[in-house]
C-alpha positions in Angstrom: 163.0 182.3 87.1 166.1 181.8 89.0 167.8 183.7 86.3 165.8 186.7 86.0 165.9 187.7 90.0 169.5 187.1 89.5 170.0 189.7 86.6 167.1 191.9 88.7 169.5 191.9 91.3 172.8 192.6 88.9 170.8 195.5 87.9 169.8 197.1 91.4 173.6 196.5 92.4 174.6 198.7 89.3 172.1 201.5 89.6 173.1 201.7 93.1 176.5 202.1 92.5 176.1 204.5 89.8 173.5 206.6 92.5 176.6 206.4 95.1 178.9 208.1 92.1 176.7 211.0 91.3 175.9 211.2 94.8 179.8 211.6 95.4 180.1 214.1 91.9 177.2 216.3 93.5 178.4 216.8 96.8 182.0 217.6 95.5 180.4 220.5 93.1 178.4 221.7 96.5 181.9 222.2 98.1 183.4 223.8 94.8 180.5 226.5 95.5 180.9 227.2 99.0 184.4 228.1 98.1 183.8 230.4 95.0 181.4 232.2 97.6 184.0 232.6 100.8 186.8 234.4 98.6 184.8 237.9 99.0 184.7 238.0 102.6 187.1 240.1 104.2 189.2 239.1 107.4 190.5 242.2 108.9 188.0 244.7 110.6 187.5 247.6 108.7 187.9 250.8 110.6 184.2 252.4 111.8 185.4 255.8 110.2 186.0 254.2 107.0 183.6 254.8 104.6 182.7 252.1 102.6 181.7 252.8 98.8 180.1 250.4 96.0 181.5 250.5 92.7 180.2 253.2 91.0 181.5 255.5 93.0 185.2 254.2 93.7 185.2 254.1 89.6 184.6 257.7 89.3 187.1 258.5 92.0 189.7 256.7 90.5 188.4 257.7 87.1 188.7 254.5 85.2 186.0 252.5 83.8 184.0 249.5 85.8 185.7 246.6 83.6 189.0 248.5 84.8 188.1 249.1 88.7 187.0 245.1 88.8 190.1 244.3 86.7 192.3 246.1 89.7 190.5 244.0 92.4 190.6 240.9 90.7 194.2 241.4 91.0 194.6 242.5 94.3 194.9 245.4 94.5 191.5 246.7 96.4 190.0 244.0 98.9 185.9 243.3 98.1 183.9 243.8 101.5 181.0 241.6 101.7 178.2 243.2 103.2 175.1 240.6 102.4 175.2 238.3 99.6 174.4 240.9 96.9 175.8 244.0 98.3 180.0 244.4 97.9 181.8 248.1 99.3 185.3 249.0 99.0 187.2 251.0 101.3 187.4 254.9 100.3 190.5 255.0 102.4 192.0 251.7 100.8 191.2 253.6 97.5 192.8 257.1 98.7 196.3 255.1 99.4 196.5 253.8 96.0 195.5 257.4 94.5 198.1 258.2 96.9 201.0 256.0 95.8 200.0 256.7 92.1 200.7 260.2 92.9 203.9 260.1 95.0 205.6 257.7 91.8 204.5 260.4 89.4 206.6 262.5 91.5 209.3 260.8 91.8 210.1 260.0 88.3 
């Protein structure tokens, strides 16, 4: 009888253990996914006479597809504005400086 509480208990001590791992996998994913959500907030104010414009239309001003336009922001080059968690706007006047600098290096050259 002896034996049997003893392997009961052996057995509780592992499951516990193995609870206190997942629990310790699980709230390391929760933190992974609070910081894959932060990256599309923006830090600087954006100016209350900037107009702020969804994708759609900064694609067709810049005249490039939508894979294209998300391609440019992934790298940097237009900031995402966060406006509620499904809504994102881009800065027309963030996009008129680019159109802008396009312009002056066609110019140039």
């Amino acid at each position: 009888m002896d034996a049997m509480i003893k392997l009961a208990f052996e057995r509780m001590t592992q499951q516990l253990t193995e609870m206190a791992d997942r629990i310790q996998m699980l709230e390391y994913r929760c933190l992974q996914l609070e910081k894959q959500k932060q990256p599309l907030t923006i830090d600087k104010a954006v100016s209350v006479s900037d107009e702020l414009v969804s994708v759609k239309i900064a694609k067709t001003i810049l005249d490039v597809s939508r894979n294209t336009f998300l391609s440019m922001v992934a790298k940097g080059i237009f900031t995402p504005i966060r406006m509620n968690l499904r809504t994102i706007r881009y800065s027309r006047t963030e996009i008129q400086k680019y159109i802008d600098q396009k312009l002056e290096l066609k110019k140039a050259v």
